[in-house]
N, C-alpha and C positions, 0 to 999 in steps of 0.2 A: 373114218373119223366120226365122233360120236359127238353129237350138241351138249352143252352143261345146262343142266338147269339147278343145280344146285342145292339139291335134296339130299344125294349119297354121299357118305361119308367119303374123306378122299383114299385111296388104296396106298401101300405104301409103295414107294421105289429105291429098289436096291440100285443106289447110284454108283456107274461105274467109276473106277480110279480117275478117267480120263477126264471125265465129268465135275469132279468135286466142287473143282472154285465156280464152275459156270451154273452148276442147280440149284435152284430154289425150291426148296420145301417148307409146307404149310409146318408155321409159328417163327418162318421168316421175317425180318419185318419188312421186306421187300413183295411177300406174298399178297399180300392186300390189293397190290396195287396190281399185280399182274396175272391173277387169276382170272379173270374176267373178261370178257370181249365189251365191244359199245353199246350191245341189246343185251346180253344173257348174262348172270352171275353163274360161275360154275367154282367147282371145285380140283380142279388135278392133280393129282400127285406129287406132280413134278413140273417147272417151267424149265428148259436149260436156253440157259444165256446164250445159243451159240454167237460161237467167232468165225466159224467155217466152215469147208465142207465134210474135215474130219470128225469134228464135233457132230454135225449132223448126221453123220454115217455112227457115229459113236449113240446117241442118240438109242436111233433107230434099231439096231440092233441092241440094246438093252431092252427096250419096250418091246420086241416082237421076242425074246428069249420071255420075258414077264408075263406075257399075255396081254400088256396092255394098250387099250389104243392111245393111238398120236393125231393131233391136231396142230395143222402147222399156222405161225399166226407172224403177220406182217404188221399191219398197225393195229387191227383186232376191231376194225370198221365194218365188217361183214354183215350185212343186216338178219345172215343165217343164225349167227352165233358161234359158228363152228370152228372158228380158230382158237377155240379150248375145252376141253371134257370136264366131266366127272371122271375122279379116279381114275385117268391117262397121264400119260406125258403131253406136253405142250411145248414144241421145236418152236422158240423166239427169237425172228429174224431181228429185231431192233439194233442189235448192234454190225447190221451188214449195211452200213448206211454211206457207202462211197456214193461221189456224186462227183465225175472228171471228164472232160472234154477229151476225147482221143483224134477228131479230128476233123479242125474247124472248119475246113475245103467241103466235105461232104455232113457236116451236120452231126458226127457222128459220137456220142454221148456212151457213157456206163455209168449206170444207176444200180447200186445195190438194193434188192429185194426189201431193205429195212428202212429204206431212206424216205421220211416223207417228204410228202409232194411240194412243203412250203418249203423246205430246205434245198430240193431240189430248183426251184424255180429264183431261191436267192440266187445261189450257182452259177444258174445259166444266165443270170441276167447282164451281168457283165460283158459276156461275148453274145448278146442280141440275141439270144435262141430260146425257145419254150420248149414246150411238151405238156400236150392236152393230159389234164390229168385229173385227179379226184375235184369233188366239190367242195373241197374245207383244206386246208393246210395240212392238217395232222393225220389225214389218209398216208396209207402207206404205200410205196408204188409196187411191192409182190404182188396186193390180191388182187390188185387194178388192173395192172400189167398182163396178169394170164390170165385175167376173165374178161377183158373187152376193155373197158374205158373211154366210156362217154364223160370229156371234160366240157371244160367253159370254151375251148378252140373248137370244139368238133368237127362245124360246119366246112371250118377254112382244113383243120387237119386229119380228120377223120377218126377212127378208137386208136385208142394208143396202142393195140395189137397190130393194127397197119404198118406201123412204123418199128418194129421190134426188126430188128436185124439178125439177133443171136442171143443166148441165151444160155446161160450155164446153171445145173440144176446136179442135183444127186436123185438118184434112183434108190427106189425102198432096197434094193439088194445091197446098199452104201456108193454104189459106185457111180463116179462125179465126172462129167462128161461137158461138152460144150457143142451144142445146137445149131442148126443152124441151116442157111438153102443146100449145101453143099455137105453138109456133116449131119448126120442123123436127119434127113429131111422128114420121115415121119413124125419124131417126135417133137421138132420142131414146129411142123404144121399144129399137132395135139396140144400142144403148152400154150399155144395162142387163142385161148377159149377155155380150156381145159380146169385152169386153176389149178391146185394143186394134185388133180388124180394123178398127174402121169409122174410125177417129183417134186422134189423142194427145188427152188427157183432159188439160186444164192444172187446171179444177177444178170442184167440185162444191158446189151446195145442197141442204144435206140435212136435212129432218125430222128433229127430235134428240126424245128421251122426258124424259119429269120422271123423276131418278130419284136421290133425297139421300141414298141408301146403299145398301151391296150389302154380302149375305153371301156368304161363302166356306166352303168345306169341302173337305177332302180325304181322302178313305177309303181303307184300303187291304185288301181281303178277299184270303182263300185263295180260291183260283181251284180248286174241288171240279172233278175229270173230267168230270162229269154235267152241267157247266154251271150247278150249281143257285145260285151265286155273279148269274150273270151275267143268269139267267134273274129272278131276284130283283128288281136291278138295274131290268132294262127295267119288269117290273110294275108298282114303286115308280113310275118315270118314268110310266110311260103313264098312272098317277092323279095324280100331280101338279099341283101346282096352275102355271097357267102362268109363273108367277114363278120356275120355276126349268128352268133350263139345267143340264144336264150329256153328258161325257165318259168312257167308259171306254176304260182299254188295259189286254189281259193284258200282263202283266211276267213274264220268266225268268229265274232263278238257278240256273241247271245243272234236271234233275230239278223242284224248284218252284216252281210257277207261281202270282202272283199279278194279283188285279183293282184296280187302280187307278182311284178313280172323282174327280173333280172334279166338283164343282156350286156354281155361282153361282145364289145367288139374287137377283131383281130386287125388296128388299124391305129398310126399315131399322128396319124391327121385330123383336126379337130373337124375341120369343114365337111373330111367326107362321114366320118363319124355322126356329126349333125345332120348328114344329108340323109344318111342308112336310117335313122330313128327317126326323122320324119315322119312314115305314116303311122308307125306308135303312138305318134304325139298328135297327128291333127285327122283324126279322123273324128266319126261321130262321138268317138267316148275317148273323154278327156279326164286323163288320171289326177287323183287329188292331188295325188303328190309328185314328186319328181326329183330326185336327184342324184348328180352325174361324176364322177373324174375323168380326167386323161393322164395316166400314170408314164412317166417317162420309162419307165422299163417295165418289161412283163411281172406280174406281181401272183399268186396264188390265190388271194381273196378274191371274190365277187363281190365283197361290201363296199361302196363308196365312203368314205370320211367327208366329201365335202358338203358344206351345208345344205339346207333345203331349197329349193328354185323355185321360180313360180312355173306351174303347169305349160309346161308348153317350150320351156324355155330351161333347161337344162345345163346350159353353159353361156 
């Protein structure tokens, strides 16, 4: 797979028959949009829309008869940029976006490779369940899924590779298999890390958590020289109870500097929730800002909507 930077003109591709209604080529007016990943502007040849794993297999053997290369692309958040070329093919899972309960005893979930993570976490929220996933809604759960995923749950659920159960992918030779402890244990073990080297991931089963509410917070401290803001921060975390996740980023305004912290808590009790954030709030360094939700069912965003609080006092 080769990164776009979007200097070379695009190459052309002889699209196969099987291909027509699902490819997009440049003077599309669908190309605009889907050339490109979140960091890189690129140019390909070709996106095809797949629907499945024969599409992908179709794909793939057009592009390896052409010479050219493929970039497989999920929601196209990859901070590499590689889920699309110059002058390649570009395999677009977006229309794999199932998201169904197979079975609520054991937690047990299929999420198609296309499906973002806000869409997914709508889904599940009805029957109590998450899954630790991207930081923004509109991640997509393929390229999360098979390279780790550190979400907002982590602490309480661990990457969302822990929890992959099985997995069904095609292989660059076309051929479409299904993963898993008992079925292909090697390349099952290699798909959880791997990303897309070992195949295209059409979709996954995944271990989901009980979890009928989640708190939100977001702090904002003065970022002291000495680190004693930040130093804080981690302390607070490293006692934490494992119900809570969080984020920090320094933030700059010319001269000063501020800590930004987000924390999700895995927990829909307000009391223990207030109890967990505690030593965030009253230790030496008291955030300007402060403000908190308790969302009655798991939600995707880290942003809180409720108004401002005063320091200290969150809810």
């Amino acid at each position: 797979m080769n990164r776009g930077h979007g200097a070379a003109p695009a190459a052309a591709f002889a699209v196969p028959a099987a291909l027509a209604e699902r490819t997009v080529l440049p003077g599309d007016p669908r190309y605009p949009l889907l050339r490109s990943t979140y960091t890189t502007v690129a140019r390909p040849a070709a996106v095809v829309l797949v629907r499945g794993p024969g599409d992908i297999a179709a794909a793939l053997t057009a592009a390896r008869a052409q010479g050219l290369p493929v970039s497989v692309r999920s929601g196209g958040h990859g901070l590499s940029g590689r889920s699309s070329n110059d002058g390649g093919v570009v395999v677009d899972l977006s229309g794999l976006d199932e998201v169904r309960v197979l079975d609520r005893g054991t937690r047990l979930v299929r999420i198609g490779a296309g499906a973002r993570w806000g869409r997914v976490a709508d889904a599940l929220a009805p029957h109590r369940l998450a899954v630790s996933s991207g930081d923004h809604g509109n991640v997509a759960a393929g390229g999360l899924a098979t390279a780790g995923g550190i979400g907002w749950l982590a602490r309480t659920y661990g990457l969302t590779v822990d929890r992959v159960r099985a997995a069904e992918l095609v292989l660059a030779d076309g051929t479409a298999l299904r993963a898993d402890a008992a079925h292909h244990p090697d390349l099952f073990w290699a798909v959880r890390g791997a990303g897309a080297g070992v195949g295209v991931v059409t979709a996954f089963e995944i271990e989901a958590m009980e979890l009928g509410g989640i708190g939100v917070a977001q702090l904002v401290f003065e970022a002291d020289p000495a680190g004693g803001a930040l130093a804080q921060w981690a302390s607070a975390m490293a006692a934490a109870p494992r119900t809570l996740t969080s984020a920090a980023h320094i933030l700059s305004n010319g001269p000063a500097l501020a800590l930004s912290v987000t924390v999700a808590a895995a927990d829909d009790d307000p009391d223990r929730v207030r109890e967990a954030l505690g030593p965030l709030l009253s230790g030496r360094h008291r955030p300007l800002q402060a403000t908190a939700q308790l969302a009655a069912t798991p939600r995707w965003s880290p942003a809180p909507t409720s108004t401002r609080t005063p320091a200290g006092s969150p809810w």
